[in-house]
N, C-alpha and C positions, 0 to 999 in steps of 0.2 A: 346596960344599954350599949355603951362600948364595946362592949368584944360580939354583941348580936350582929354589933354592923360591922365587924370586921369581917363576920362570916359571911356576910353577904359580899365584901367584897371580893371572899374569895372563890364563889359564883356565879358571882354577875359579871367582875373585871378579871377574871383569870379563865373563868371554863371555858370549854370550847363552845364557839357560837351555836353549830352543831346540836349541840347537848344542849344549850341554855335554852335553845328556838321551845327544844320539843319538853324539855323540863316545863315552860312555862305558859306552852299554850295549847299543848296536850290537855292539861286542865280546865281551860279556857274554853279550847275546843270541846270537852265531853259536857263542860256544863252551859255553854250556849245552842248546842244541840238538845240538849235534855228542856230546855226554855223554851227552843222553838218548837219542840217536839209537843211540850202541853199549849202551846201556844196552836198549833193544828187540831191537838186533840179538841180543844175548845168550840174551834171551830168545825169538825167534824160531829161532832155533843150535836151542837145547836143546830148546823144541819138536816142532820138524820131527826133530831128531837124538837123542833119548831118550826125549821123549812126555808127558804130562799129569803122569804121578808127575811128570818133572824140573822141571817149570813149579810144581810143588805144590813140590820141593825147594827153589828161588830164591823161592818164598813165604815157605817157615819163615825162611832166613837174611836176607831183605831189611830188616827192622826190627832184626834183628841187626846190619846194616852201618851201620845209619841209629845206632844208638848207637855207634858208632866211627865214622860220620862226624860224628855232635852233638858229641865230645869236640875236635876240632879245629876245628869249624863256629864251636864257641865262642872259640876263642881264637882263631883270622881275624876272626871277625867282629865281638867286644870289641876286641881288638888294632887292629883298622881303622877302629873310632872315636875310637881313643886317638890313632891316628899321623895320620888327617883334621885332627881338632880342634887335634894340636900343631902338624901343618905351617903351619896356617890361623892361629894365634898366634902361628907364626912361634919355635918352642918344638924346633929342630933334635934338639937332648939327648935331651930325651923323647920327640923319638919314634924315635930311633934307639935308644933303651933297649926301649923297648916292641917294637919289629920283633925284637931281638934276643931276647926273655924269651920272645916268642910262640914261635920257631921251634924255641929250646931245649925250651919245657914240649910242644911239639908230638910231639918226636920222643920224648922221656921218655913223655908219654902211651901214643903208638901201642904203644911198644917192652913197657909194660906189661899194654897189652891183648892183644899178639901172646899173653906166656907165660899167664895167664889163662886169655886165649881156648880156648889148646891143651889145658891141662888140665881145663877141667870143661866139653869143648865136647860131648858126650850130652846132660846134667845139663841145661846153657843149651836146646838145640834141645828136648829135649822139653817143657820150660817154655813156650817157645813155639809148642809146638803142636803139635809134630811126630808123627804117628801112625804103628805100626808099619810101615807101608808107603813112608812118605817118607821116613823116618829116614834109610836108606843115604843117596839123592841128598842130602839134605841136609846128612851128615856128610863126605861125598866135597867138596861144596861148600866146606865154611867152612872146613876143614883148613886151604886156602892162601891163603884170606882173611885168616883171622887172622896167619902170619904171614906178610902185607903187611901188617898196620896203620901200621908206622911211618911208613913209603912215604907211604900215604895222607893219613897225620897232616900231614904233613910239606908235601906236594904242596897242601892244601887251605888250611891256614893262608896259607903262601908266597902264596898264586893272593889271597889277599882283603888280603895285603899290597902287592902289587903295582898292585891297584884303592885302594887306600886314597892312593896316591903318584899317582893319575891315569896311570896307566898302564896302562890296559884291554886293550889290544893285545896287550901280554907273558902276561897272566892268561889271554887267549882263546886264544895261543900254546900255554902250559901243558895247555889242557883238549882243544885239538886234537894233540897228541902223543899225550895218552893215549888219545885217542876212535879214533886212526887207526893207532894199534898194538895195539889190542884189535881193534878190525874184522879188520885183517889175518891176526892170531892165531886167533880165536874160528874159522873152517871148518878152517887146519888140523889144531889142537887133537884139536878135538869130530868131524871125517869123517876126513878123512886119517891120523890116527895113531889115529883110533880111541879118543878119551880119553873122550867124552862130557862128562857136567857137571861133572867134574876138570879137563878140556882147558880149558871157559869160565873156570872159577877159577883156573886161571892163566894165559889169557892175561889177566886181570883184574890178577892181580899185577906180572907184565912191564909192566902200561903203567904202573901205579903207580909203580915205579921207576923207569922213562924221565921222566915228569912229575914224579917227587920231582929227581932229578938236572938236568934245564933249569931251574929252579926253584932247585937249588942254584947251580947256575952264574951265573946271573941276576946272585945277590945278591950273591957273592964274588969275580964278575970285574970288579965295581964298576962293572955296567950300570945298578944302581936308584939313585936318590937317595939312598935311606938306605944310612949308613955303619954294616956289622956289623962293628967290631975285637972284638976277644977280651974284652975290657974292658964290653962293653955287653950280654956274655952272661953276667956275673954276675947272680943272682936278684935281684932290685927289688922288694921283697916291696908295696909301695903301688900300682906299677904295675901288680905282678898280681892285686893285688885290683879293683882297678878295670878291668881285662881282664876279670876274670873274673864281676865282677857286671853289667857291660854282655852280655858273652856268653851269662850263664845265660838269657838270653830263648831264644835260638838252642840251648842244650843241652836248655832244656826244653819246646821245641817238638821238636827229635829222641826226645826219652826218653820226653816225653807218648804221642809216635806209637807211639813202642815200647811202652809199656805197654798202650796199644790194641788193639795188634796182638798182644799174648797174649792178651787176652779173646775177640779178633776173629776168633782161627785157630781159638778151643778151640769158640766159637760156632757158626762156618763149618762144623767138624767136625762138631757135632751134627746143627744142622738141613738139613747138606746132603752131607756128606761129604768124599771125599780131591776131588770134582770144585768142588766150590764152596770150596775152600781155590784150588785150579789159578784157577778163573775170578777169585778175586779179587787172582792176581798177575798177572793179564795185565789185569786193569781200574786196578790200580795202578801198571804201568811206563805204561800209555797217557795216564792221569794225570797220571802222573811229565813226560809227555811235552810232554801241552797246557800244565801249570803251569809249564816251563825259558820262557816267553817272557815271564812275570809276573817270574819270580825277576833274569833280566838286565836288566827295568827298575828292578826291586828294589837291585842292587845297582851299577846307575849312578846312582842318585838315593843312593844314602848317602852318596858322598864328597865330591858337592854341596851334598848336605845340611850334613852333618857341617863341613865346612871354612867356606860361607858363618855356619853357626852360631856357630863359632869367631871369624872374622873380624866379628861383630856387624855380618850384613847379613841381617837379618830379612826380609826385601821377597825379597828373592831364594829365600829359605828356602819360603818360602808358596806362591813362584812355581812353584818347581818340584816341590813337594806336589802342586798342584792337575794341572800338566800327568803327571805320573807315573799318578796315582790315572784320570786320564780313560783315557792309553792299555792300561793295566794293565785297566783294565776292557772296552775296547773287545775287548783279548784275550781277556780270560775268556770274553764272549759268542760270540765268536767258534769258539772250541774247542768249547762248548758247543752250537752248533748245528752242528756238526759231527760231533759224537760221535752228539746226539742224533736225526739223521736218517740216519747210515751206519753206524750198526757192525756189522751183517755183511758191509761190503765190510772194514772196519779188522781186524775180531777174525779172520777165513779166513787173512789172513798167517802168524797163529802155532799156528795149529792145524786139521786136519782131524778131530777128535774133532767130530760132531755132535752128541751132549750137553754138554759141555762148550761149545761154540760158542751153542747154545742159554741154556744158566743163565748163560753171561759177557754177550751181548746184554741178557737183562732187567737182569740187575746194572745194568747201566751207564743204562739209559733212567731209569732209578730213581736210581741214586746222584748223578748229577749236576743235578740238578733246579734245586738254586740254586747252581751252579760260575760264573754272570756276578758272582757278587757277590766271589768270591776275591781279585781283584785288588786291590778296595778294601782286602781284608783287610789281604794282603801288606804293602803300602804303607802302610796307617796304623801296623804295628807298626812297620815298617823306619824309622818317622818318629822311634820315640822311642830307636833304637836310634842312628840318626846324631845323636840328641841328646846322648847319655848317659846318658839314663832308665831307670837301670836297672830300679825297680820296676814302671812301667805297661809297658813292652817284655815283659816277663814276664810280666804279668797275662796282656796278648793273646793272650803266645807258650802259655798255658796255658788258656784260653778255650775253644777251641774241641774241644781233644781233653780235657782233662779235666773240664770244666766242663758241656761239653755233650751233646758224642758217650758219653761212657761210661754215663751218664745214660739217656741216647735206648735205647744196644744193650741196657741192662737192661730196662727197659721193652715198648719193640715187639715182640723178635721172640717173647716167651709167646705176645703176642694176637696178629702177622701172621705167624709162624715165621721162612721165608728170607727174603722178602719184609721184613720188620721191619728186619733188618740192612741191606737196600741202604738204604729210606727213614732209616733213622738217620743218611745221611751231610746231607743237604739240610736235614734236622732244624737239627744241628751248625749248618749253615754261616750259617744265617738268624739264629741266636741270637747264634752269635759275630759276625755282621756289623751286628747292633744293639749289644751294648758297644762293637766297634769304633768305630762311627758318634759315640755318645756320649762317648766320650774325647776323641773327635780334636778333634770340636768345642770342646771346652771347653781343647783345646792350641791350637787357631787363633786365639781370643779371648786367650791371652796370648801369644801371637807376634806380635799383631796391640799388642798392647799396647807390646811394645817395641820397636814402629818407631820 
């Protein structure tokens, strides 16, 4: 186990940032694109193969998934600051404790959300939004959602433990198993056997399982660094508070979205209908889509982060802030003129409804307006999350959707109606890209301090 992490630190604390950046979120990058890729495929399936309600159904559940993925987001992504920073202190114990507490509360988590889920899952879907019309698809959906949680739990944490040990490769492994067992699933499902948006929800579960299981195997055929005995999956009640108050940035940017997106679905429903709910799940997976190349720089600059900050190599720390924040934005802009100049070649893949193709195009010319500045976002939270910070990572991870957007959706759409709701998202993103801006600086000046 010793000399595993001596190797690490002699690419994580000596390589050139350069190298480290693209070693670690090259993989990052090919396998959250490959996730958001079947993550459209899905919703193009159910599209083409059930029609606008089914696009309106993967609406209502999507911010439902997003809260059963925040519950293991957090403890990957606390958990993978804990085991950065010990490897980097050279701290074997802890963070072979911390890997083991994650995977346990991960699976405890999902396995509670599964029975939950199943029991008050009407009750949930119409809370967020669901109108008599979408109901069905929506309940057809999340049935076999829910129980896959643990699956989920389990595969999500695992993937950000795997990047936390500098092993990016195994992680993009993980997300390409599930991305290429859902593809394969999702036509025969939803045409061939004739499931429709039942068929997508479970080949969704199927790949969950396959990526919970590589993922297990990973860790128990003593492929990873860290050592899980039986012994290190007893609860750590210090470890997991400090899991858990690094993570709550990452739960409460999941839950914030979610709480959004009940007022967002109930809003959509007024001033626009069951068609302006549909348009805003297909401007939200294409979203989902541009934003996987921000999140894999996101999460190749945290274990860099996180370990040189352990290892008190501040220089290094700053280095790779700076180069992160530059390509991260380079992308935002990029998607952004992209979206902004073609989306009726982008939105025709997933539907032939011309009303709906119509209200999804304005959506999006409007909703993205300030999406170049995303990247900075990203990245200055992810700053203080590979720190350990747990309060200002929270602050940001809450900034934007509770601070600003709920704010904005109350306000606008009285005076603009539909129109109110797209501009409420650029609103958001300016306001939250000013506290971000002002934090950060005032953490660079003491980073800067203790070189």
């Amino acid at each position: 186990m010793t000399e595993q992490v001596e190797k690490k630190e002699t690419f994580l604390g000596t390589d050139p940032i350069r190298k480290l950046l693209l070693r670690l979120s090259a993989p990052a990058f090919t396998g959250m694109m490959v996730m958001a890729t079947y993550n459209l495929a899905d919703t193009i399936f159910v599209g083409q193969g059930v029609g606008p309600l089914g696009i309106a159904g993967l609406t209502i559940a999507f911010p439902i998934q997003m809260v059963v993925s925040s519950f293991a987001m957090a403890l990957g992504v606390g958990g993978a600051s804990v085991v950065s920073r010990a490897l980097g202190a050279k701290d074997p114990d802890k963070a072979n404790n911390a890997a083991a507490n994650i995977l346990g509360s991960a699976f405890g988590v999902g396995l509670l959300i599964a029975i939950l889920g199943s029991i008050l899952l009407v009750p949930v879907l119409k809370i967020f939004g669901a109108t008599p019309e979408i109901l069905p698809y929506a309940t057809d959906y999340m049935e076999l959602i829910f129980l896959g949680s643990p699956f989920l739990s389990l595969a999500m944490s695992g993937n950000n433990l795997m990047r936390a040990e500098g092993n990016a490769k195994m992680a993009m492994y993980t997300m390409l198993i599930a991305s290429l067992v859902n593809l394969s699933l999702d036509p025969i499902f939803i045409f061939a056997l004739d499931m429709g948006i039942r068929g997508a929800a479970l080949a969704t579960v199927i790949a969950h399982i396959c990526a919970a299981t590589f993922m297990f195997l990973y860790f128990f055929l003593k492929k990873s660094a860290l050592k899980l005995v039986p012994r290190y999956f007893i609860p750590n009640w210090p470890i997991l508070g400090e899991i858990a108050a690094i993570g709550s940035s990452s739960f409460a940017r999941g839950a914030s979205g979610s709480i959004v997106a009940i007022l967002l679905n109930h809003l959509l429903g007024s001033y626009g209908g069951n068609l302006a709910i549909a348009a805003y799940g297909l401007l939200g997976r294409v979203l989902m889509f541009t934003f996987m190349p921000v999140i894999g720089i996101a999460q190749g600059f945290q274990p860099i982060a996180g370990f040189n900050f352990g290892a008190h190599k501040i220089k290094r720390v700053r280095e790779v802030l700076r180069l992160s924040i530059t390509i991260s934005s380079f992308f935002s802009f990029v998607s952004f003129a992209i979206l902004f100049l073609f989306p009726e070649i982008i939105f025709k893949v997933f539907t032939t409804d011309e009303e709906l193709l119509r209200i999804t195009v304005d959506a999006v010319r409007m909703a993205i307006l300030a999406f170049p500045l995303v990247g900075f976002q990203v990245i200055g939270a992810s700053l203080y999350q590979a720190l350990g910070k747990a309060i200002p990572a929270l602050i940001l991870a809450l900034s934007r959707q509770l601070l600003f957007f709920i704010p904005m959706l109350l306000v606008l759409p009285p005076v603009m109606g539909l129109s109110g709701i797209w501009y409420a998202f650029p609103a958001a993103d300016v306001l939250s890209a000013g506290v971000t801006g002002f934090m950060l600086f005032r953490e660079l000046r003491e980073l800067k301090a203790m070189e």
